[in-house]
N, C-alpha and C positions, 0 to 999 in steps of 0.2 A: 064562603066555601059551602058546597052541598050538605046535607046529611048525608047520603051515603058517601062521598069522601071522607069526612071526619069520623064514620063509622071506621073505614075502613083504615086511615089512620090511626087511630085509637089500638084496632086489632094489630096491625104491623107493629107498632112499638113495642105492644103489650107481649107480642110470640120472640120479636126479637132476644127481649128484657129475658122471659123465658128460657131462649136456648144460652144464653147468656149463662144464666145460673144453672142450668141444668148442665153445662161442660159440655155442653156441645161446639159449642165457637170455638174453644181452648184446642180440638182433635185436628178442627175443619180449616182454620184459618190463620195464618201466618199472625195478623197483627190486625188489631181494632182499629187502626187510622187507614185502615185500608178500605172501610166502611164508608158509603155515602147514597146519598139520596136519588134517586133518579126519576123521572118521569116518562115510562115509557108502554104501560100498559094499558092497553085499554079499557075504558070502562061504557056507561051509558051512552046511546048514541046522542045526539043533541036533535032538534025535531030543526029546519032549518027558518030563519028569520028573516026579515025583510032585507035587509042589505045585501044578506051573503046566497051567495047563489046554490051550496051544496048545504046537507048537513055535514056534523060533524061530530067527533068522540070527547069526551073527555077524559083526561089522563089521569092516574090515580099514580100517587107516590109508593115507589118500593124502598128499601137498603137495599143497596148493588156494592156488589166489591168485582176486582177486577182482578184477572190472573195473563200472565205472560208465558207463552207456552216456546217452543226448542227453536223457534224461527225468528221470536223475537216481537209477536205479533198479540196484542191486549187483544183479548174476550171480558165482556162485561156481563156476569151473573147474578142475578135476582137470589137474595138470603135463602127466603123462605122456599118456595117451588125446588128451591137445587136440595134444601133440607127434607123436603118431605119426598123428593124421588130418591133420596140416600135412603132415608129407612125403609122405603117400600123395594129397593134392591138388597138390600144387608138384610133383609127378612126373608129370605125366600127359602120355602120348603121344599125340595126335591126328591122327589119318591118316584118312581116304577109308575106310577097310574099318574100320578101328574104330568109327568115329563111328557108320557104318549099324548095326555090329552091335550095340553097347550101349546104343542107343535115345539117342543123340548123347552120351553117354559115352565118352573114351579110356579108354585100357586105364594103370592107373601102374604106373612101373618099381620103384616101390618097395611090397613085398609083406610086407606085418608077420606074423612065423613064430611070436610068443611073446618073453617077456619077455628069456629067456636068450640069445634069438636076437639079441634088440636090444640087449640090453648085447654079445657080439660084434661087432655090428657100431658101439656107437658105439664101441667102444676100437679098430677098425680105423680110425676119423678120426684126422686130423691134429691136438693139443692146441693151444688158440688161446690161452686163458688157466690157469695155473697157481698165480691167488690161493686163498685158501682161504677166500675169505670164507661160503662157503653153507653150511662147516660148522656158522654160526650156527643154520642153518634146521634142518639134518637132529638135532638135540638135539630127541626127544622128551621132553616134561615127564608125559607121562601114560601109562601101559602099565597092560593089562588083558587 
C-alpha cells in the first residue's frame, strides 16, 4: 500500500474513532453494522505504464453507510464529508448583512481547514461515549 493511502487510512479511522466518542454517530445513525468500507474516491492519478494504454486513479478507502429513502431506493454515503457538511450547515449565522450579501446564505461558524484540522478539533470535544464498539467497523478485511 502507498504512503499516502495508509496516511489516509490512519486519518479515517482515527476521525471515525472520534465522532464515535464524541456522540456524534449515536444522533446521526441508526446502527453501527450499518457501517462499511467502500472504495470509491479518488485519489492520485497513476502516471501510465507499459502494458496499459490509459492512466489511471487510485482509490482511497472511506466508511460508507447506507440509507433507503420513501421509494425504497439505497444511496450510499461517505461518514466523514456527509459529517463535516452537517456542521457546516447546523452552524450558520443569519443576520440582515449576511443574508443580502450571500445571495440569502449566512455565513457558518464552522469552517472545515482539512483532515488534521478536524481531528484537532474533535479531540478538543467533550468524550460522551467511551465503548469501543466501532472498533468492529474500523478492521479492514481488504488492503491494496
Amino acid at each position: 500500500m502507498k504512503k499516502y493511502v495508509k496516511q489516509w487510512v490512519k486519518e479515517e479511522k482515527q476521525i471515525i474513532k472520534l465522532l464515535f466518542q464524541k456522540g456524534f454517530m449515536d444522533r446521526n445513525f441508526p446502527a453501527i453494522t450499518e457501517l462499511y468500507w467502500g472504495y470509491y474516491r479518488h485519489g492520485k492519478r497513476q502516471r501510465k505504464r507499459y502494458p496499459k494504454k490509459y492512466k489511471f486513479h487510485d482509490y482511497l478507502p472511506e466508511v460508507h453507510h447506507w440509507s433507503r429513502d420513501y421509494w425504497g431506493e439505497c444511496d450510499e454515503h461517505a461518514v466523514v464529508p456527509e459529517m463535516i457538511e452537517g456542521l457546516h450547515w447546523t452552524n450558520l449565522v443569519v443576520g440582515s448583512e449576511d443574508y443580502a450579501k450571500n445571495g440569502g446564505w449566512g455565513e457558518s461558524l464552522f469552517v472545515y481547514k482539512g483532515r488534521k484540522w478536524f481531528i484537532k478539533y474533535l479531540k478538543s470535544l467533550p468524550t460522551v461515549n467511551r465503548s469501543s464498539k466501532i472498533n468492529r467497523v474500523l478492521i479492514r478485511n481488504r488492503d491494496y
